[in-house]
C-alpha positions as CSV (number, residue, x, y, z in Angstrom):
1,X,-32.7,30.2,111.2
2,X,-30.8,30.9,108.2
3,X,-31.2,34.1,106.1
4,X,-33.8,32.5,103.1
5,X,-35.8,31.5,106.0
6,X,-36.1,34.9,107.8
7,X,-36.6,36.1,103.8
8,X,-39.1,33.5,103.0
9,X,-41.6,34.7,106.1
10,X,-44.7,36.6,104.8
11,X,-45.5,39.0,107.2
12,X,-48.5,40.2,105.2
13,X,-49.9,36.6,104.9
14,X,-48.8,36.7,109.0
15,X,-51.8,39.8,109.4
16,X,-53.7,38.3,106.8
17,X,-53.6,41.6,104.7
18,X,-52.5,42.3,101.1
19,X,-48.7,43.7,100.5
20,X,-50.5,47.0,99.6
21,X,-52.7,47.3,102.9
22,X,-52.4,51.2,104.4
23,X,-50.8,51.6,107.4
24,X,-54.3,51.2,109.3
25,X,-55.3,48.3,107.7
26,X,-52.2,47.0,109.3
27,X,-52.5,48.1,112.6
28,X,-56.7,46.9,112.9
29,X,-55.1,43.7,111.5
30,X,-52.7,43.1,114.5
31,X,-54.8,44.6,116.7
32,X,-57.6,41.7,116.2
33,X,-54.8,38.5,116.1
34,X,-53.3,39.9,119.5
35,X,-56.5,40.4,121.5
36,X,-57.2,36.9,119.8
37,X,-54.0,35.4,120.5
38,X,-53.0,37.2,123.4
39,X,-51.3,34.8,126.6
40,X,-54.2,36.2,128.7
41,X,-57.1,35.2,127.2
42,X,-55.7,31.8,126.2
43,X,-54.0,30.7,129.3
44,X,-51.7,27.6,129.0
45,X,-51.9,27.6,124.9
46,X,-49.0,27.3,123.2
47,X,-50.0,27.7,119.8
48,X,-51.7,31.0,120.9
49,X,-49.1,32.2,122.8
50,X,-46.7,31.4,119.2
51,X,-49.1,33.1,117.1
52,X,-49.1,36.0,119.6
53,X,-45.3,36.4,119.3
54,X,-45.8,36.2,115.1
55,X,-48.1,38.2,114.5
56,X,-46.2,41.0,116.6
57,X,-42.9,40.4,115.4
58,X,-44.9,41.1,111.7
59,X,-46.1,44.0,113.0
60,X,-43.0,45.4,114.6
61,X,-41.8,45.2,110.9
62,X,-45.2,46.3,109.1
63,X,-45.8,49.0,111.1
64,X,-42.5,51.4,110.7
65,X,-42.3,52.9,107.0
66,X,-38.8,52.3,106.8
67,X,-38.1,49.2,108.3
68,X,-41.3,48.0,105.5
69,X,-39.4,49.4,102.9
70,X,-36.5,47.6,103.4
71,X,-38.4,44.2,103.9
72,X,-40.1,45.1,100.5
73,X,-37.6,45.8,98.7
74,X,-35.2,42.6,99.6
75,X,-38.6,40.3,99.2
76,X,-38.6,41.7,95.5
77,X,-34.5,41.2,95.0
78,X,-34.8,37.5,95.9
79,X,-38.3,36.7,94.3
80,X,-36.6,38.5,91.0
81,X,-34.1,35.9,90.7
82,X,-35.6,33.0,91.9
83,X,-34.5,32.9,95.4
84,X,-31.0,32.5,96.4
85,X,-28.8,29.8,95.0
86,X,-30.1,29.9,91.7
87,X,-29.1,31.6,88.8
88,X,-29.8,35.8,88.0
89,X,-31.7,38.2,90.3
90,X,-33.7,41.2,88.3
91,X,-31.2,42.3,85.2
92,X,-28.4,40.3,86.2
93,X,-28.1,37.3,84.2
94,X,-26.3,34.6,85.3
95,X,-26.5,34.7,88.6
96,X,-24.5,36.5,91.0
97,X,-21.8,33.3,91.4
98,X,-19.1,34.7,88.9
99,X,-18.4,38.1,87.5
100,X,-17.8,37.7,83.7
101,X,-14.9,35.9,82.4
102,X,-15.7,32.5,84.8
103,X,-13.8,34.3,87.7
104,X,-14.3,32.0,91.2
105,X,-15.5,34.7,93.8
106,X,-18.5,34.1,94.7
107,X,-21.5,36.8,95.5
108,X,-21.5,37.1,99.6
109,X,-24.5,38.5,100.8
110,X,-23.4,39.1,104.1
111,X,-21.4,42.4,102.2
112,X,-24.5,43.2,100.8
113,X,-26.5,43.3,104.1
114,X,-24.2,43.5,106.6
115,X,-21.7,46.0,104.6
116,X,-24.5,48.4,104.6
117,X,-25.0,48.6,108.7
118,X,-23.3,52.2,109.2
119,X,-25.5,53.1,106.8
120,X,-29.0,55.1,108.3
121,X,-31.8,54.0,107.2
122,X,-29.5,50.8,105.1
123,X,-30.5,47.2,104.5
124,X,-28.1,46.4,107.6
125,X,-29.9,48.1,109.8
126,X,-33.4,45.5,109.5
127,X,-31.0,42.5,108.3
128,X,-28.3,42.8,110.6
129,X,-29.4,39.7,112.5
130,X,-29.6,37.5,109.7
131,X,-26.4,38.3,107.9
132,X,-23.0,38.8,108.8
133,X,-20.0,41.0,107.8
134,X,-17.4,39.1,106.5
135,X,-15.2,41.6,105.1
136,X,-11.4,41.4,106.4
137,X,-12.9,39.4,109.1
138,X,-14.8,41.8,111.0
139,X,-17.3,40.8,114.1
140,X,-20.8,39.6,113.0
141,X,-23.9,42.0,113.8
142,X,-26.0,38.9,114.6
143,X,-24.9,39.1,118.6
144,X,-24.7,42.8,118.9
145,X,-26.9,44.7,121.1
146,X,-30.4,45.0,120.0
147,X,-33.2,47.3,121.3
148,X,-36.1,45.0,122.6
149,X,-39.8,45.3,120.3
150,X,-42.2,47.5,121.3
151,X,-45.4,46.2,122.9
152,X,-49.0,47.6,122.5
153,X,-51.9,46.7,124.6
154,X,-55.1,47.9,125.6
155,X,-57.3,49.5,128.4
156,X,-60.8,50.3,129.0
157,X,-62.1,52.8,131.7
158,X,-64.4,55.0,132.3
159,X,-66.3,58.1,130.6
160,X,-65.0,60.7,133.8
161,X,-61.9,58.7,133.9
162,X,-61.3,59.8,130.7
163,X,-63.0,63.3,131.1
164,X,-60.8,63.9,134.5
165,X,-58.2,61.9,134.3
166,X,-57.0,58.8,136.5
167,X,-55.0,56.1,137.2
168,X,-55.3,52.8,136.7
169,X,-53.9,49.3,137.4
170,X,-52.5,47.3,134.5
171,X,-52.1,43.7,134.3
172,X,-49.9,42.4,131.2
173,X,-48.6,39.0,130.1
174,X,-45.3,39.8,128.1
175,X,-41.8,38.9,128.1
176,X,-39.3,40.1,130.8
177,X,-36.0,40.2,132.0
178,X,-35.7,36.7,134.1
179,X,-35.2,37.7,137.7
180,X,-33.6,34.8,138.8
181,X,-30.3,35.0,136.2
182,X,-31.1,38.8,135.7
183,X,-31.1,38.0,131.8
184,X,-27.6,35.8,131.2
185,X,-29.6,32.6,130.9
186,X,-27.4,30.7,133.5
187,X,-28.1,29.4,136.4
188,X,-27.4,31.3,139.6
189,X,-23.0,30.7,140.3
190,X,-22.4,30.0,137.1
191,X,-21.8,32.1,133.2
192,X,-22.2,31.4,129.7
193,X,-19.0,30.7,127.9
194,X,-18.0,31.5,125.0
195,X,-19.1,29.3,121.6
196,X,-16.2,27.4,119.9
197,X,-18.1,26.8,116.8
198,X,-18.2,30.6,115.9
199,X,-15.4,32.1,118.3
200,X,-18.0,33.9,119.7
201,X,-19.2,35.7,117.1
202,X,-22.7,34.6,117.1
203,X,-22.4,33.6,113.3
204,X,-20.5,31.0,110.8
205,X,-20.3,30.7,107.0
206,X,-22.0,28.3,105.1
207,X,-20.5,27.9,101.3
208,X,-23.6,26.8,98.7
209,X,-22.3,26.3,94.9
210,X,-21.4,30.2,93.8
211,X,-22.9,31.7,97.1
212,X,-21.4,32.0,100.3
213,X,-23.9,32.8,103.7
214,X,-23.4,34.2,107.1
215,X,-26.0,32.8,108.8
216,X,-26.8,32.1,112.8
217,X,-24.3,29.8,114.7
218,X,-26.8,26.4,114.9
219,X,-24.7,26.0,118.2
220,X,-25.4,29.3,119.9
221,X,-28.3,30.3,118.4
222,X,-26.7,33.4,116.8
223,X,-25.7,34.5,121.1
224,X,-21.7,33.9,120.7
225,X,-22.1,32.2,123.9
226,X,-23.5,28.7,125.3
227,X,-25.1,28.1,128.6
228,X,-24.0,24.8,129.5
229,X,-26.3,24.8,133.1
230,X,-29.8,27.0,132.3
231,X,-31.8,28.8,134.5
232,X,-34.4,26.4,135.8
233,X,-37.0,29.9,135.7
234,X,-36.1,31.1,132.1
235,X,-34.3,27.5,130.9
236,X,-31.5,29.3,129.4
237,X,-33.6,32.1,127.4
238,X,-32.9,35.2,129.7
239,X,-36.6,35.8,129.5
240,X,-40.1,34.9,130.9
241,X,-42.9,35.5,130.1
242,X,-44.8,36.4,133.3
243,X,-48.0,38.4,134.5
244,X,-47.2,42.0,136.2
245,X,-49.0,44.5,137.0
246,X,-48.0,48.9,136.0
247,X,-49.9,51.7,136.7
248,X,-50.8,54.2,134.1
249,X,-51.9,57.3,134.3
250,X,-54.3,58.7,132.3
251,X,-54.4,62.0,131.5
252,X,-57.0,64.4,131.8
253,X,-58.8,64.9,128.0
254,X,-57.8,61.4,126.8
255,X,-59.9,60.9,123.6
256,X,-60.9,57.4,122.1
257,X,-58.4,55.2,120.6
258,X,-55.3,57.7,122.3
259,X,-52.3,56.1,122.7
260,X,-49.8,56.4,126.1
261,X,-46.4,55.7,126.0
262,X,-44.4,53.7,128.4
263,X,-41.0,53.9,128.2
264,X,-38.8,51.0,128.2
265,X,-41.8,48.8,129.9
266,X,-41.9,46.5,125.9
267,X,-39.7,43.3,125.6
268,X,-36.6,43.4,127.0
269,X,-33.5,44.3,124.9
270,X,-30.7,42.0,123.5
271,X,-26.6,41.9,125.1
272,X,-27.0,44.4,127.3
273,X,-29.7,47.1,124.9
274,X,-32.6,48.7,126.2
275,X,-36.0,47.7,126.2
276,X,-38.6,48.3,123.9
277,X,-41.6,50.7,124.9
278,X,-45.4,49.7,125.7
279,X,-48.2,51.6,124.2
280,X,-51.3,51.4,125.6
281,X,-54.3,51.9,123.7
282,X,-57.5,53.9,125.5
283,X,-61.0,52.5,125.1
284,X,-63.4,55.0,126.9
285,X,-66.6,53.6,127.7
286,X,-70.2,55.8,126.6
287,X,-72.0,57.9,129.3
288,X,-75.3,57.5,129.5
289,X,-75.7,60.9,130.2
290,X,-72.9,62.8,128.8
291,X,-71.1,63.0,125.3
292,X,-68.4,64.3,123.9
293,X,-67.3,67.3,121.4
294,X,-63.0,68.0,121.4
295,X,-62.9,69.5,124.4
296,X,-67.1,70.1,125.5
297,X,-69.2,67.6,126.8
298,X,-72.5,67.7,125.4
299,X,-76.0,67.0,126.4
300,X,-79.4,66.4,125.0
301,X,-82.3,68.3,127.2
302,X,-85.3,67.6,126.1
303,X,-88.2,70.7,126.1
304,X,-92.1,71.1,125.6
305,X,-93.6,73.2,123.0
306,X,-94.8,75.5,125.5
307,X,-91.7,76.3,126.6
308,X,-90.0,76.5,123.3
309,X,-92.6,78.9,122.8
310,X,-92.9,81.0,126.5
311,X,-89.2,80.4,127.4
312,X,-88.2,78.6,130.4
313,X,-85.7,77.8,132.9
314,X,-84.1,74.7,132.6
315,X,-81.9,72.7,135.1
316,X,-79.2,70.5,133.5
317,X,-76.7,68.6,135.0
318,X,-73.0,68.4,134.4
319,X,-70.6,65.6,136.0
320,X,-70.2,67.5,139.4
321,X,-73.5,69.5,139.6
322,X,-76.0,70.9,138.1
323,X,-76.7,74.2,136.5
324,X,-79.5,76.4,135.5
325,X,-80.0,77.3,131.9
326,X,-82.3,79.8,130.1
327,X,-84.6,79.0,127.2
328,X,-85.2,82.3,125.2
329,X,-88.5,82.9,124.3
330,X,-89.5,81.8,121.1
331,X,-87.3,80.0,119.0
332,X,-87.2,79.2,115.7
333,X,-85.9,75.9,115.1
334,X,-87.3,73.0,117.1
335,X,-83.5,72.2,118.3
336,X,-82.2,74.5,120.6
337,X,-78.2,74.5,121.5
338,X,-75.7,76.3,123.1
339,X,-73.1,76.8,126.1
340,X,-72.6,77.3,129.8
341,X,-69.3,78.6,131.1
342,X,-69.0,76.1,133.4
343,X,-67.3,72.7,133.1
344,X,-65.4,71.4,130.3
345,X,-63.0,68.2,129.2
346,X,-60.0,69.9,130.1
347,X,-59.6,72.6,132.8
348,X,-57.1,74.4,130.4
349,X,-58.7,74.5,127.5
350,X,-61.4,76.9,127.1
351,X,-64.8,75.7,129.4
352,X,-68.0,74.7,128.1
353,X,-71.2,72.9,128.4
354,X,-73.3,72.0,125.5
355,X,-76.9,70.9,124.8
């Protein structure tokens, strides 16, 4: 994929949200497409399992401030000028081709991009894969090692799961590692070698009128290496995507909507980088019973006139007993509240039982 490819993808149009969504418009966005999309409920379906991968590679962009920024920011260069290879971008008219004076060096973006990598927070840091560094002939970015994409899924349990905490099986559909080639993409005896077309550097030069491109090697996919005999399990890729099953503990107190972390348990990383991290979303089921207030549970007793107006003693239950609660005499208001010392979301925090 060249560079004006990568630049041409609409990651909004991807979540179907407008450029200005908030940052939870966003995330209720993906989080509808992947539960729609995702390889689990739509077993065996390809253009599932592509949208799947889209709409999270949008979101793994969307979804940090910075990294949306940048993407914003070099959408609006290149829609200034008319996309690249025609003439003027923003205030520059002309085009970037030749300075004035008709001198023949042409604009390279790949010291735009690329010349900004050491830079925190720069343009090379999102971009890095699409454009290379040609200055003095230094190594491309495109094969260097890249931290895999974060995954987020989701879990549903129960109200004293979540009120005491447990652990629970996980089973997930992503991408992993391949077992069989442990991640080279050859099969088992043999190696990658390196590419010839780009010397291993994962990326050539492509010359177009006044502009000259680093883009992907075609040949090696951007790797700097070819597998000439693939994996049968991951057909050359490194990766599969296959069903496993984690375990995840839950703490005690989890409220709705919480997310856990899992580290390094995302997509697997790129040349020898880390993997990405899983976060798991927490869907706590009502009680039919009990609710919740921070850290009380609450409950709703219901009382007779006569002993709103004589007092009483009531029984009321909590998750692991029950307990006996008095009714002063005479209240004024028809609803009657307040708390037991006894039992609470979180043995830490201070106890509490409320009705």
């Amino acid at each position: 994929m060249s560079a004006r490819e990568w630049l041409d993808k609409d990651f909004y149009a991807e979540l179907g949200v407008s450029s200005d969504a908030s940052a939870d418009e966003i995330k209720k966005a993906y989080r509808k497409l992947a539960r729609e999309n995702h390889p689990d409920a739509n077993p065996g379906d390809t253009k599932a399992e592509n949208k799947f991968k889209a709409v999270s590679e949008a979101y793994g962009v969307l979804s940090d401030p910075e990294k949306r920024k940048q993407y914003d920011e070099a959408r609006r260069l290149f829609a200034s000028g008319g996309g690249a290879g025609q003439g003027g971008v923003g205030g520059f008219g002309g085009g970037f081709g030749a300075p004035p004076g008709g001198g023949g060096a042409g604009f390279d973006l790949g010291d735009l991009f690329g010349g900004m990598g050491g830079q925190s927070g720069g343009f090379g840091d999102l971009f890095g894969g699409v454009f290379g560094n040609r200055r003095g002939g230094g190594a491309s970015t495109v094969n260097r090692p890249t931290r895999g994409s974060d995954v987020e899924t989701e879990v549903r349990i129960d109200f004293t799961e979540a009120v005491k905490g447990a652990t629970v099986p996980l089973r997930l559909s992503s991408p992993t590692t391949c077992t069989t080639c442990h991640g080279s993409g050859a099969r088992p005896g043999t190696s990658p070698r390196r590419c010839s077309t780009c010397s291993g550097q994962g990326a050539v030069t492509r010359n177009q009128g006044a502009f000259a491109f680093s883009e992907p090697c075609p040949d090696c996919r951007g790797r700097g290496r070819v597998v000439d005999q693939p994996c049968s399990e991951c057909r050359g890729e490194g990766v599969s995507t296959k069903t496993r099953t984690l375990t995840v503990r839950i703490p005690q107190g989890v409220s709705e909507g919480q997310r856990i972390r899992l580290a390094h348990q995302g997509e697997p990383g790129r040349n020898g980088a880390s993997a990405g991290d899983l976060y798991v979303v927490v869907h706590v089921n009502p009680h039919q019973v009990f609710g919740r207030s921070g850290n009380n549970l609450t409950i709703t007793v219901p009382v007779t006139f006569p002993e709103l107006a004589l007092g009483a003693t009531l029984t009321v239950p909590t998750l692991e007993s029950k307990v006996s609660v008095k009714v002063p005499r005479g209240p004024t208001a028809a609803v009657l509240s307040g708390c037991v010392a006894r039992e609470s979301v979180r043995r830490t925090a201070a106890t509490g039982i409320c009705w």
